[in-house]
N, C-alpha and C positions, 0 to 999 in steps of 0.2 A: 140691358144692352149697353149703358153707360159703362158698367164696369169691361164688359170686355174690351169696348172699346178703350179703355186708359190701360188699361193689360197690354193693349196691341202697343199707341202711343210707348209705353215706358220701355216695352222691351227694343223698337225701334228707339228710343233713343240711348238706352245701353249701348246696341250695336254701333251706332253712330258713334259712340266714346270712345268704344273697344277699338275701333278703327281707327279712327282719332291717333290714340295711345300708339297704335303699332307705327300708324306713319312717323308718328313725331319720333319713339325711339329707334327706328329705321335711318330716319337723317342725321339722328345725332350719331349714328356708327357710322352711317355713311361721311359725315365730315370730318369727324374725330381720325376716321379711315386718311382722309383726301390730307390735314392737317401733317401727321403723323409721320406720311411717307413720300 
């Protein structure tokens, strides 16, 4: 049961990365955006 549970844990915290990653490279287009024009 251990293991499923650290299975669950890591892929929640991948996703949490993954999301992460998109917001951050989202703002930086979005100011590079705001900057630029």
């Amino acid at each position: 049961m251990n293991n499923i549970q650290e299975d669950v844990d890591n892929t929640a915290n991948t996703n949490t990365d993954s999301i992460k990653n998109l917001l951050s490279n989202f703002c930086m287009k979005f100011f590079s955006l705001k900057i630029y024009n």
